[in-house]
N, C-alpha and C positions, 0 to 999 in steps of 0.2 A: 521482532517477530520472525521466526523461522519457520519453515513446510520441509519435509520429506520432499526429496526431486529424486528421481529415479538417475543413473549417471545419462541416461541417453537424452533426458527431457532437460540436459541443461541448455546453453545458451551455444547451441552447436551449428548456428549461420549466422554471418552478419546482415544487418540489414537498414534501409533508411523507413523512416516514419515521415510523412505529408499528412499533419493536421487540419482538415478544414472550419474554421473559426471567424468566415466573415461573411455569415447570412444574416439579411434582414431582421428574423427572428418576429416575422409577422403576428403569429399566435399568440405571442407573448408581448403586444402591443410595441413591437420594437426596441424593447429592452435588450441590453447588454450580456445575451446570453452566456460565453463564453467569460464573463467575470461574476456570473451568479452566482454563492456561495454553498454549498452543500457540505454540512460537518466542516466549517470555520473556513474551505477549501474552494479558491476558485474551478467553474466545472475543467476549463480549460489546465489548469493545473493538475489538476486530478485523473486527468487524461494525459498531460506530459508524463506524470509519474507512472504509469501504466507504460510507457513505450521509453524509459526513461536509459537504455543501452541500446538504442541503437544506433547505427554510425554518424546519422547526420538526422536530424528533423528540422522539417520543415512545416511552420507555420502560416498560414496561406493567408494573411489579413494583415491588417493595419497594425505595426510594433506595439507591443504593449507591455508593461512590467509581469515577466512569468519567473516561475521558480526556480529553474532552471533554465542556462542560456539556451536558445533556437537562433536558427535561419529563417528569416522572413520573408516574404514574396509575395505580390499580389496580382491577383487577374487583370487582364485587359480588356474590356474597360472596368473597374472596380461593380460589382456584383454583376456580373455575366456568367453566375449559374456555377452548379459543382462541377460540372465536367471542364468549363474552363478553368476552373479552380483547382483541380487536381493536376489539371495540365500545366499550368503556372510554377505547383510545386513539385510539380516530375520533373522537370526542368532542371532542380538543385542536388539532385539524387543521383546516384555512380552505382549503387548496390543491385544486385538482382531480383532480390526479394523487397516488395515495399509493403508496408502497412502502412493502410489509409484508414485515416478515424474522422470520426467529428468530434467537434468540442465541446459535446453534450452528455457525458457518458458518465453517470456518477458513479458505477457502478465496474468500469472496467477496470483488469488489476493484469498485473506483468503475465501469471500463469495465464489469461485470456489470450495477451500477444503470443507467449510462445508455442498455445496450442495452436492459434492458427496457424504460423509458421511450419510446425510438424505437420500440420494437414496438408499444406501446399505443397512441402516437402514429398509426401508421402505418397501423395495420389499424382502426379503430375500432370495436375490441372494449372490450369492458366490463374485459377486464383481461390482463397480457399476464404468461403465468409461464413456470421453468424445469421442464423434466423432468429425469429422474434418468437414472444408466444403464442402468436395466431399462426408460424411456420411461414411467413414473410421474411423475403430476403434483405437483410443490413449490408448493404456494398459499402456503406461506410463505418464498418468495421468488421477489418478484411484486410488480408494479404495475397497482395497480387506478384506473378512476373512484371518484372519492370518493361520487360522488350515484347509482352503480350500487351499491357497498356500500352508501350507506344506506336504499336503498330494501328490499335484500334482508335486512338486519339488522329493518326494520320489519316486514316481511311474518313473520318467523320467530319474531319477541314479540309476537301476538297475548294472551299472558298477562300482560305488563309493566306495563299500566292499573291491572289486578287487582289484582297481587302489590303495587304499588306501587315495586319496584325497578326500577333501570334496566336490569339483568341477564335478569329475570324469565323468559322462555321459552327465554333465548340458554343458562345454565347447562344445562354435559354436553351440548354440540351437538357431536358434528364438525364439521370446516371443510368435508367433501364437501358437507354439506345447505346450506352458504351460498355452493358457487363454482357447484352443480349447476346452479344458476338464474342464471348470468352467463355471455355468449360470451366464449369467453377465444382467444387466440394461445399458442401455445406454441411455446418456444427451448428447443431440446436445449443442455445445459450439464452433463454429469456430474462436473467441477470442481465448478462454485462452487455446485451445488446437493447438494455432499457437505457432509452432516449430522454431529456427533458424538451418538450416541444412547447405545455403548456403550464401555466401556475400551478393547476391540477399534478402534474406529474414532477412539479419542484416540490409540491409540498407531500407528495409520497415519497421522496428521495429521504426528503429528511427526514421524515417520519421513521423509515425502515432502518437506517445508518444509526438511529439513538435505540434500538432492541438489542436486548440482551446479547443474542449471541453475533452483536456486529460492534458494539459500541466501543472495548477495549482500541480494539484492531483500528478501529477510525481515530479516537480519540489520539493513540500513539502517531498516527501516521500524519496527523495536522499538526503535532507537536514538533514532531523532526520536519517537516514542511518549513515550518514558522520559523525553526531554529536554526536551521540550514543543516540540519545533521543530515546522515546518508549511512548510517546504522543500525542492521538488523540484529537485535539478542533475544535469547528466548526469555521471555515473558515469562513465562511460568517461572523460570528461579528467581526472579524478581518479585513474581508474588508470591512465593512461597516464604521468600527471603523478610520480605513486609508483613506477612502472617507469623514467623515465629519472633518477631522484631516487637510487635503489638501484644504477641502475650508472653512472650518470657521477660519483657521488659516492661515497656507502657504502651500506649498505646501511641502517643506521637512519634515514640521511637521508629514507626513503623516509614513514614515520608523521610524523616530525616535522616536514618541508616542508607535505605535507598540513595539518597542524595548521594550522599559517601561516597558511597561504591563507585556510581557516577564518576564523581571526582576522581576517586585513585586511578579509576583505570582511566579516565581523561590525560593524565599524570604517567601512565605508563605506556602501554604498547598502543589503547584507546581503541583495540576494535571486540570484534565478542567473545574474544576467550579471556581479553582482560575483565571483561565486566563479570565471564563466568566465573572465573577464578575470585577477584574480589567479592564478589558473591557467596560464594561458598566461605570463603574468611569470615567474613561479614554473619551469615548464618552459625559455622562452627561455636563463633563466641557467643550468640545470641542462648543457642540451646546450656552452654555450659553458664550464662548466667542464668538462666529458666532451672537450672538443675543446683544452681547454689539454693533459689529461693523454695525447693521444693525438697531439703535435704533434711532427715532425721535431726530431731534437737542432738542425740549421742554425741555428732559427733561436733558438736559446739562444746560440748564439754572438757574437756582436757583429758590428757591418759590417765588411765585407771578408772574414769568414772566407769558405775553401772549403769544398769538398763532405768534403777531410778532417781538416779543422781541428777539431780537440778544443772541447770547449764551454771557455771559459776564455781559450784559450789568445792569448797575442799575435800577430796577424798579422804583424806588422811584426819579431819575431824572426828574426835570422837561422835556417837551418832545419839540419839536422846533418849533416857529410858526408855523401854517398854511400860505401856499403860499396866497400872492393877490387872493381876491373872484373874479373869472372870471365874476361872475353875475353882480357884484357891483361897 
């Protein structure tokens, strides 16, 4: 799948991601939120691939098989709240710019992360988040300075000397008392800042991911998940390529050409100009067998036939009486 990126909107700050991944998940009777599957995808996976370039990410809970490798870490003491969760995975981050997510987001995609990064870019605010559809603020899902979080993380552990933990005043905080104290930018997004908190809202994920104009785009991106691939090509000459495959030829032609292509450029250079290119092979012969089966009998006939000379037949045959002259 490929988009249009403008040259400025590319991937122009490095940055760490700290995903948060080890709440209760009360609403949801305590269920395993972060391995919930939405379009064949764990959410927490779905959320990896969304933050899936940035320098280092950190996942804030208990190890678990993801898609790609992370950095693990967990609060002290295990569920003592987001804000010492965040702090736990601040911790493992060197970058300046951070993106904090939750791991409930079926909905967020890489252009989501690197808009926020341009906003906090832009505006030089301390952190730059999504609102909801009621215009409620997502702090987690958002990018922050890293050195505005930790200044606000220190001010809010005045008892962490004491306790001796690195937790110590941060357990059972809201995340309001640690953004109250940072300027933030805010991007209306009530996509990708849609949460899964209850059943209700699992089974509208799924719901919307299987409509028409989402379902391609999902289906591919569970596939290269599943497959380990990490391969963007455009889509459309592959279905284009599978449309003239299905009728210049047969109809099964259409999956199994595809495959090909696949293969050759697996076989050659294996990124998207090799699939473009065998693609276009792949089509070339498709239309010129479409145009054998669609060609004038003339010219099956051998040279010198006419316009109604049978396919086969000899030119050079004498040709059979004329009937009786009606006139004569």
């Amino acid at each position: 799948m490929t988009a249009y990126e403008p040259p400025d909107a590319a991937h122009d700050a490095s940055y760490d991601a700290v995903v948060l991944a080890g709440g209760a998940a009360r609403r949801l009777g305590g269920a395993d939120k972060p391995g919930l599957r939405v379009g064949g995808r764990a959410l927490l996976d779905r959320v990896l691939g969304a933050c899936a370039d940035a320098g280092t990410t950190v996942v804030v809970a208990d190890p678990r098989p993801t898609a790609r490798p992370v950095r693990w870490a967990r609060e002290e003491p295990p569920g003592a709240g987001p804000v010492a969760a965040l702090d736990a995975g601040l911790r493992h981050t060197a970058a300046e710019a951070v993106v904090v997510l939750s791991a409930d987001l079926p909905f967020l995609e890489p252009a989501t992360v690197r808009g926020l990064l341009t906003a906090l870019r832009t505006s030089g605010a301390d952190g730059a988040l999504l609102t909801d559809a009621d215009g409620r603020d997502q702090p987690l899902v958002a990018a922050y300075r890293a050195s505005a979080l930790r200044r606000e993380l220190a001010a809010l552990a005045p008892a962490a000397s004491v306790s001796g933990s690195a937790a110590g005043g941060l357990t059972g905080l809201p995340l309001r008392r640690l953004t109250a104290a940072l300027a933030l930018t805010r991007v209306p997004d009530p996509v990708a800042s849609f949460d899964c908190d209850t059943w209700d809202d699992l089974v509208t994920a799924r719901a919307r991911i299987r409509e028409h104009g989402h379902v391609l785009d999902e289906w591919i991106s569970a596939v290269k998940d599943e497959l380990g691939i990490d391969l963007d090509v455009d889509t459309g000459i592959l279905l284009d390529l599978a449309r003239d495959a299905a009728h210049g030829v047969a109809r099964p032609a259409a999956p199994l050409t595809t495959f090909l292509v696949g293969y050759a450029a697996a076989q050659g250079k294996g990124g998207p100009e090799a699939v473009a290119e065998a693609s276009r092979k792949a089509a070339a012969l498709a239309l010129r067998w479409a145009d054998e089966n669609t060609a004038e009998a003339p010219s099956e006939a051998g040279p010198g036939a006419g316009p109604g000379t049978a396919p086969g037949a000899d030119a050079d045959a004498p040709q059979a009486a004329p009937g009786p002259d009606v006139a004569g």
